[in-house]
C-alpha positions as CSV (number, residue, x, y, z in Angstrom):
1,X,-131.5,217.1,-35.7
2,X,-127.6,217.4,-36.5
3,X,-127.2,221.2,-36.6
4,X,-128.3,223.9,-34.4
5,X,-130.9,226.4,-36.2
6,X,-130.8,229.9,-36.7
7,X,-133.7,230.1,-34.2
8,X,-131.4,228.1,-31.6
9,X,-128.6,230.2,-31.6
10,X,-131.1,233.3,-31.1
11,X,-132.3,231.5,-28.1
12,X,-128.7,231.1,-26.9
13,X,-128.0,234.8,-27.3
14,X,-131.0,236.0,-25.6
15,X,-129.9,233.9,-22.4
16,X,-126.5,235.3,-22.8
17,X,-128.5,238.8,-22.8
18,X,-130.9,238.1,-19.8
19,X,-128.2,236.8,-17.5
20,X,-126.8,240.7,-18.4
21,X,-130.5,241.8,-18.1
22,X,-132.0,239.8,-14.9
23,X,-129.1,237.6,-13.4
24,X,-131.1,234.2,-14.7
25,X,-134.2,234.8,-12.8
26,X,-137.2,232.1,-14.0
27,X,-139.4,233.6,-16.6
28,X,-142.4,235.4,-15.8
29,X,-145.4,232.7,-15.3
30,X,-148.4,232.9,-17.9
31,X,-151.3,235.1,-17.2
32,X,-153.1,232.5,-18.4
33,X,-152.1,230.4,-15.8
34,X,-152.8,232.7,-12.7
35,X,-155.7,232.6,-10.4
36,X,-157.9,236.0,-10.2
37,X,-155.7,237.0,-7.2
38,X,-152.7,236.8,-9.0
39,X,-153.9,238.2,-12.2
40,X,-154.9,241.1,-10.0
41,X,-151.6,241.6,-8.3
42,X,-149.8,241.6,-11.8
43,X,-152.1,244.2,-12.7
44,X,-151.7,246.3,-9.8
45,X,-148.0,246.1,-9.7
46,X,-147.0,244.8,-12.8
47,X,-144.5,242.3,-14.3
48,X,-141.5,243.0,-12.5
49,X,-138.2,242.6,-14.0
50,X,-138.8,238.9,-14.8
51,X,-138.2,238.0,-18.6
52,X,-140.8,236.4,-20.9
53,X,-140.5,232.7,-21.6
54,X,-139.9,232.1,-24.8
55,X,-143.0,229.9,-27.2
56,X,-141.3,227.2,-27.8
57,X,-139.8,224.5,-25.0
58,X,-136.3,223.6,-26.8
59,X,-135.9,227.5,-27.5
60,X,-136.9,227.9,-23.5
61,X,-134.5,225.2,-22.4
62,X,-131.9,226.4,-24.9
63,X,-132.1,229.9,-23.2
64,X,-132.0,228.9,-19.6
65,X,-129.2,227.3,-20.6
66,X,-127.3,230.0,-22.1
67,X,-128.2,232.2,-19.7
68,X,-126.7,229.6,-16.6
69,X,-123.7,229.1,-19.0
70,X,-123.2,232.8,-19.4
71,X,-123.0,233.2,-15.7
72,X,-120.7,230.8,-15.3
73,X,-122.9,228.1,-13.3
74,X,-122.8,224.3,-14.1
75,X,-126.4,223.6,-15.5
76,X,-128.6,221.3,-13.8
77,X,-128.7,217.4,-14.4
78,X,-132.6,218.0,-15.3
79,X,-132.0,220.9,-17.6
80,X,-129.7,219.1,-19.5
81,X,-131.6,215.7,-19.3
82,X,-134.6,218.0,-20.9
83,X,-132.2,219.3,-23.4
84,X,-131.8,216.4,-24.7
85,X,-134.9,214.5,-24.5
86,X,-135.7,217.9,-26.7
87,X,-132.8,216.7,-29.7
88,X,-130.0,218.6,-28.4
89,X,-126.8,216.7,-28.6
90,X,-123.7,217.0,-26.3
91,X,-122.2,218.7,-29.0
92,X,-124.7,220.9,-29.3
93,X,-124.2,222.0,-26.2
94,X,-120.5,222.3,-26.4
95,X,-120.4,224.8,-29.5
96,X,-123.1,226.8,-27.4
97,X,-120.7,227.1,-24.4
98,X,-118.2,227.9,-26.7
99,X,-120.3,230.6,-28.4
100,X,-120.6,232.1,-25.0
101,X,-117.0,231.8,-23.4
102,X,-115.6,234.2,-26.3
């Protein structure tokens, strides 16, 4: 891929808007993927103030990104190792941190 899509750059601003939102925590996990225990306490107490991972895993890894940018951290060797294992280019990445410094 040579160009960022519209759906990308959503992505990015959404982790510019949940480092605002929720400081970068991880994204809620699943309910799918709970036990009956933990399926229970989410019902009981809820959610929390986590946000929602986004569907698709470049969109996910695009946002964490943002979001880590946004707050001025240094992402992680293995985020950015997935980011482009997932067709993100270096200069991808650069106009993102760009998008986000202004």
């Amino acid at each position: 891929m040579t160009t960022l899509t519209r759906e990308d750059w959503l992505a990015a601003s959404i982790g510019a808007q949940d480092f605002q939102r929720y400081g970068c925590r991880q994204p809620s996990v699943p309910r799918e993927t709970l036990g009956f225990f933990g399926r229970l306490v989410t019902w009981v107490f809820g959610e929390g103030d986590a946000p929602r991972p986004l569907a698709h895993p470049r969109l996910e890894a695009l946002r964490r990104f943002a979001c880590a940018t946004r707050a001025g951290h240094q992402p992680g060797v293995a985020l950015v190792s997935e980011l482009h294992r997932l067709g993100v280019q270096p200069k991808h990445l650069a106009a993102i941190e760009g998008f986000l410094m202004v």
